[in-house]
N, C-alpha and C positions, 0 to 999 in steps of 0.2 A: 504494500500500500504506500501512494507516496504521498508525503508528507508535505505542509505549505513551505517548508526550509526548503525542500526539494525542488516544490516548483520555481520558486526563487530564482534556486541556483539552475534550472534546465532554461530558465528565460535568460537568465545572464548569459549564459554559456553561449548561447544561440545567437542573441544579442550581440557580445563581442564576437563570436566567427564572421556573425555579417559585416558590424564594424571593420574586424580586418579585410574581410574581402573589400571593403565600400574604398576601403587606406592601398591594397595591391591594384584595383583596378584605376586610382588618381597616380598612378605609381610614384607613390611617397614611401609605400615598400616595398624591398627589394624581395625575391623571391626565395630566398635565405629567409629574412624575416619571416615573409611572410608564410611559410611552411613550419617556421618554429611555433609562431603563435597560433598556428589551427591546432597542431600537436598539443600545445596545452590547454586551449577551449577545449579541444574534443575530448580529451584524459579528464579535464573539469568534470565535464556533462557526462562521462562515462562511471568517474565515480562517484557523480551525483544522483544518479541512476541508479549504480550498485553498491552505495558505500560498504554491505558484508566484508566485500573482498580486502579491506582493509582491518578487519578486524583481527588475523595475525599480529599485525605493525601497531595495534593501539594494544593487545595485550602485554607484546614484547615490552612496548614501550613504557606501560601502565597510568594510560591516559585515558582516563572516565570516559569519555565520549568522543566521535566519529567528526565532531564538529569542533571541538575542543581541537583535534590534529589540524583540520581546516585551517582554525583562527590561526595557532603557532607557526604552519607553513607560510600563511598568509604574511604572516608580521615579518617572519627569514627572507621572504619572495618581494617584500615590500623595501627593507632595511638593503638588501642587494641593488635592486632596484636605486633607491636614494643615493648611495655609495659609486654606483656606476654610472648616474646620472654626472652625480659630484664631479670623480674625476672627468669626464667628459667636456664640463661647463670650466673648470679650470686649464684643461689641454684650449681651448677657445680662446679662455681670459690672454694665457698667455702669446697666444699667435696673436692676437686683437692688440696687445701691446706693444710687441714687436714692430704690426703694421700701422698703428699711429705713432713710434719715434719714428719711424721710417718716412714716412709723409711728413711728419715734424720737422724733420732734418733738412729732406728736399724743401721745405717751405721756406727755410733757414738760409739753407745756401742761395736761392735764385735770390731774399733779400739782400743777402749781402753783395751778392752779384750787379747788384741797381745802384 
């Protein structure tokens, strides 16, 4: 029987595969991308559907509930997320700095040139 968490998470799931297709067909992603993120909607939706099959890895683990792993993945998938972002936005900072003393300088020299 599925449960209202369930359909939730079978709309979300659905939800974001279409989002990413809506993101591969503006090609804002690459097909790399976009093959990574069906793979993990459709594993979403698949073990939102089936969450049982988890139930090995929550005893292993001895985590009360099915949704309880959800949330702690969520937060590990999220904190990665923010950290890969980070560095990214700082690899940018610094090119972006580079190329304004670099226009700075050319700006510099054609003054003194006059």
């Amino acid at each position: 029987m599925i449960i209202g968490i369930q359909i939730i998470g079978i709309l979300f799931s659905l939800f974001m595969i279409y989002y990413t297709f809506i993101h591969y067909k503006k090609n804002e992603f690459t097909v790399k991308e976009s093959v990574f993120w069906f793979v993990i909607w459709t594993l979403f939706l698949f073990l939102t559907l089936v969450p049982q099959i988890l139930d090995p890895v929550i005893s292993t683990l001895r985590i009360a509930r099915t949704l309880d792993l959800f949330v702690i993945l969520g937060f590990m998938f999220l904190i990665g997320c923010v950290i890969y972002t980070y560095g990214l936005v700082r690899i940018n900072q610094k090119r972006l700095d580079g190329i304004v003393r670099k226009v700075a300088f050319d700006i510099e020299k054609k003054e003194q040139k006059k």
